[in-house]
C-alpha positions as CSV (number, residue, x, y, z in Angstrom):
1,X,-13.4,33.6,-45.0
2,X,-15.6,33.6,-41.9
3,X,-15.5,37.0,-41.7
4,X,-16.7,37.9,-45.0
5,X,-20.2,36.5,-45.1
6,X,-22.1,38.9,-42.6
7,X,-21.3,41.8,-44.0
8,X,-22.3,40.4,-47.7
9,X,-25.6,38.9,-46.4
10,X,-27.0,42.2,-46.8
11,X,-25.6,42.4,-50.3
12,X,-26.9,39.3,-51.3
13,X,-30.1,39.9,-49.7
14,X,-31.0,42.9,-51.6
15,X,-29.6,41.7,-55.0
16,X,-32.2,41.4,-57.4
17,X,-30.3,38.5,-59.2
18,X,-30.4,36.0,-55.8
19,X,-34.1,36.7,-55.8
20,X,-36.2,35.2,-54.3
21,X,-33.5,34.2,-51.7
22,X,-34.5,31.0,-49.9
23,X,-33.8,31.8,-46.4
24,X,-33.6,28.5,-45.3
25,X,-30.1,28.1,-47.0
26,X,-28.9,30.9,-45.0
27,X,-27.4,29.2,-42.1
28,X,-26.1,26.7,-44.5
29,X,-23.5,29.5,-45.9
30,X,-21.7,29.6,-42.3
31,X,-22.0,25.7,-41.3
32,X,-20.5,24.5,-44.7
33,X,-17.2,27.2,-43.8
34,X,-17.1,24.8,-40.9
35,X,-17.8,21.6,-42.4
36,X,-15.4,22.3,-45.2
37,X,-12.7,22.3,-42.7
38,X,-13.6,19.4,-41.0
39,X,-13.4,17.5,-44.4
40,X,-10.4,19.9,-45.7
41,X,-8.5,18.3,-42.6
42,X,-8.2,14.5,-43.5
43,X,-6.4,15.3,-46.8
44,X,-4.8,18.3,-45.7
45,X,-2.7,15.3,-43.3
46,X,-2.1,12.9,-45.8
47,X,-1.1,15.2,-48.0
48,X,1.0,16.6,-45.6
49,X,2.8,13.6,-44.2
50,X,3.2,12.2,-48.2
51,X,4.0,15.4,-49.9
52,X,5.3,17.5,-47.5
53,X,4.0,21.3,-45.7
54,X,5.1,23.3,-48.8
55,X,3.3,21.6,-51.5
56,X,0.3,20.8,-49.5
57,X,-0.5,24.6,-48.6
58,X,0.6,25.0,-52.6
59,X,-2.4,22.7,-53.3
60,X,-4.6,24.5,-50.7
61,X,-4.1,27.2,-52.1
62,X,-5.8,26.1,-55.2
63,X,-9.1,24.9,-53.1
64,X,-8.8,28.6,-52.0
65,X,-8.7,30.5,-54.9
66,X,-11.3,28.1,-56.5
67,X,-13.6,29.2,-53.8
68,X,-13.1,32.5,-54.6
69,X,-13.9,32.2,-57.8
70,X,-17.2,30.2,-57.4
71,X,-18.1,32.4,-54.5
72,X,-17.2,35.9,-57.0
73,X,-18.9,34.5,-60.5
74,X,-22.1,33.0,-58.3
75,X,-25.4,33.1,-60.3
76,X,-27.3,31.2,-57.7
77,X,-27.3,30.4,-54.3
78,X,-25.7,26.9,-54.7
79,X,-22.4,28.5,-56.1
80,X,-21.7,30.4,-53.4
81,X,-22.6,27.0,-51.2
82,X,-19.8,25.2,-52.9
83,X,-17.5,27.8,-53.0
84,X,-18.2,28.3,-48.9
85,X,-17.6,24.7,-49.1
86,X,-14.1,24.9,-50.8
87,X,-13.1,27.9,-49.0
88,X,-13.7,25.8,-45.5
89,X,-11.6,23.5,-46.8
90,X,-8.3,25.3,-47.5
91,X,-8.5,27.3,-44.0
92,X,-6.3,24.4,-42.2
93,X,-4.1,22.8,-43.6
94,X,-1.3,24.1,-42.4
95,X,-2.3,22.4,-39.0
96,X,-2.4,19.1,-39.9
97,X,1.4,19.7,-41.2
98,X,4.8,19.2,-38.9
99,X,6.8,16.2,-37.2
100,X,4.7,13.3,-35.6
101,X,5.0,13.9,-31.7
102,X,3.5,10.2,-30.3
């Protein structure tokens, strides 16, 4: 997921359907990765602790592929933004999972 975006920048950049591309929204397609996981985390715990690991990566997996598909069927630059968004937050959920240690 973090990997993916600077090599499709130049893609995206050069596509005459994202045209004009703001540039301003640029740095916003790598910060919401990350601010997608910070959010992604809180119910990715609850989830876990209620539900169990199994189920909660099942559901995660869901985020993921919706993120895909927003990111894959974008029309405008605010698709790919939300699907950044949901793709940030089905990257870690399988650390918020496991046995209570304190």
């Amino acid at each position: 997921v973090i990997g993916w975006f600077p090599h499709a920048l130049e893609t995206l950049l050069a596509d005459p359907a994202f045209q004009p591309f703001p540039q301003k929204k640029i740095p916003w397609m790598m910060l919401l990765v990350v601010l997608g996981a910070l959010f992604g985390l809180i119910p990715a715990a609850y989830s876990s602790a209620r539900f169990g690991r199994i189920w909660t990566m099942r559901f995660f997996c869901l985020a993921l592929l919706g993120g895909w598909i927003l990111v894959a069927a974008a029309n405008s630059v605010d698709m790919i933004l939300a699907g950044r968004f949901l793709l940030g937050e089905s990257e870690h959920p399988s650390s918020a999972g496991g046995r209570r240690v304190f």
